[in-house]
MARNU-634671 format. One record per atom (N, C-alpha, C): residue in one letter; x, y, z. Coordinates in steps of 0.02 Angstrom, whole numbers, plus 50000, padded with zeros to 5 digits. Each point is the difference from the previous one (the first is absolute). Layout:
N
AXYZ ...
This chain:
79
X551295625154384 X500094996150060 X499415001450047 X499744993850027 X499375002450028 X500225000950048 X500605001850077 X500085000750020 X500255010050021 X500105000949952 X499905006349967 X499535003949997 X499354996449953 X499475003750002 X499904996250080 X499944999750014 X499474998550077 X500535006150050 X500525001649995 X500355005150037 X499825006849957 X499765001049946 X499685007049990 X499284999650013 X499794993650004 X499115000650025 X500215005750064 X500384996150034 X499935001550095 X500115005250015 X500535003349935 X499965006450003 X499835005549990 X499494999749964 X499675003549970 X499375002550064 X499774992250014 X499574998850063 X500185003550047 X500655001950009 X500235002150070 X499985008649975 X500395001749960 X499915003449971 X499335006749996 X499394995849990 X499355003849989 X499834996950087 X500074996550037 X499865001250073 X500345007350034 X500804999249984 X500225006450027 X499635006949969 X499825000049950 X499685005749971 X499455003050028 X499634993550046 X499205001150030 X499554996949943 X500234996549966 X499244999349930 X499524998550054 X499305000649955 X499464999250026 X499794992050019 X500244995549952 X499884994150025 X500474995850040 X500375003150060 X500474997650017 X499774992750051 X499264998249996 X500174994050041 X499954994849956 X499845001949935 X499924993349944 X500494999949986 X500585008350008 X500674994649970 X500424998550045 X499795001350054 X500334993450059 X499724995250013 X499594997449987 X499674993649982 X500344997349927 X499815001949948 X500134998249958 X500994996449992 X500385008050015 X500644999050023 X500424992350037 X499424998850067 X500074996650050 X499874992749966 X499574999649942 X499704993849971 X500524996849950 X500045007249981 X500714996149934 X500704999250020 X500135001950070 X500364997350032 X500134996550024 X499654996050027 X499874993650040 X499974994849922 X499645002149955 X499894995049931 X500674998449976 X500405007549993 X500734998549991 X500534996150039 X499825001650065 X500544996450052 X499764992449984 X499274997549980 X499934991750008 X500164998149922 X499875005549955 X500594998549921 X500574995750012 X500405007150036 X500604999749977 X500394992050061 X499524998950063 X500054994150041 X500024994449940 X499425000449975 X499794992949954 X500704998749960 X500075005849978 X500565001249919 X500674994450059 X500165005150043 X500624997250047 X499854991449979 X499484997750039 X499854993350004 X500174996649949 X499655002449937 X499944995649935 X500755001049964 X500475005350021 X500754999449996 X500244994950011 X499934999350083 X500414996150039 X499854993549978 X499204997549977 X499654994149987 X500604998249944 X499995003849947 X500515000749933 X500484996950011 X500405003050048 X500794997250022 X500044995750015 X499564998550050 X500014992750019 X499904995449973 X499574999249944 X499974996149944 X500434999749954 X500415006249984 X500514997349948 X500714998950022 X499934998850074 X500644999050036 X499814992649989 X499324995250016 X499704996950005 X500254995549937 X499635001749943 X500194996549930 X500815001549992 X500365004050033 X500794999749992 X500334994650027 X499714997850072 X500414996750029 X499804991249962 X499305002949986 X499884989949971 X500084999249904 X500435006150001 X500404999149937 X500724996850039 X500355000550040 X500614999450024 X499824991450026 X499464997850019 X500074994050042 X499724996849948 X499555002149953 X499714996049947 X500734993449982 X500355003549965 X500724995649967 X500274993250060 X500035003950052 X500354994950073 X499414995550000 X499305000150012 X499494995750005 X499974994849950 X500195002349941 X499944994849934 X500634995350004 X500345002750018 X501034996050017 X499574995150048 X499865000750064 X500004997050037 X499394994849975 X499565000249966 X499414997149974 X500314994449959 X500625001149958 X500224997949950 X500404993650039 X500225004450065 X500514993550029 X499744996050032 X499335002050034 X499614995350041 X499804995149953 X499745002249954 X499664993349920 X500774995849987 X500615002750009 X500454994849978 X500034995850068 X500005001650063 X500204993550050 X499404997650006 
């Protein structure tokens, strides 16, 4: 789950900050980058869900009116 690995990245990151490592501003930079990359991921992911649903609510409902449209098509051609 990449949601997973990206919560042991951060921790690890945080991790060797609390320790003092020596490169602690690359990995708050670094940290700070794949964070922000993740938060506009996991935004997009939301989106292209919701895009999903809405589309197959979409092709659901003009499965349901498809049948009524052809009735009524059928009766308009008879009068």
């Amino acid at each position: 789950n990449v949601y997973v690995n990206i919560s042991r990245i951060m921790s690890v990151g945080n991790r060797l900050l609390e320790s003092g490592h020596y490169a602690t501003q690359q990995i708050q930079q670094i940290s700070g980058q794949l964070e922000q990359e993740w938060k506009a991921f996991a935004a997009a992911l939301d989106e292209r869900s919701t895009l999903l649903e809405m589309s197959a609510n979409f092709h659901q409902k003009t499965d349901q009116v498809r049948p009524k449209c052809a009735d009524a098509y059928l009766l308009y051609k008879i009068h």
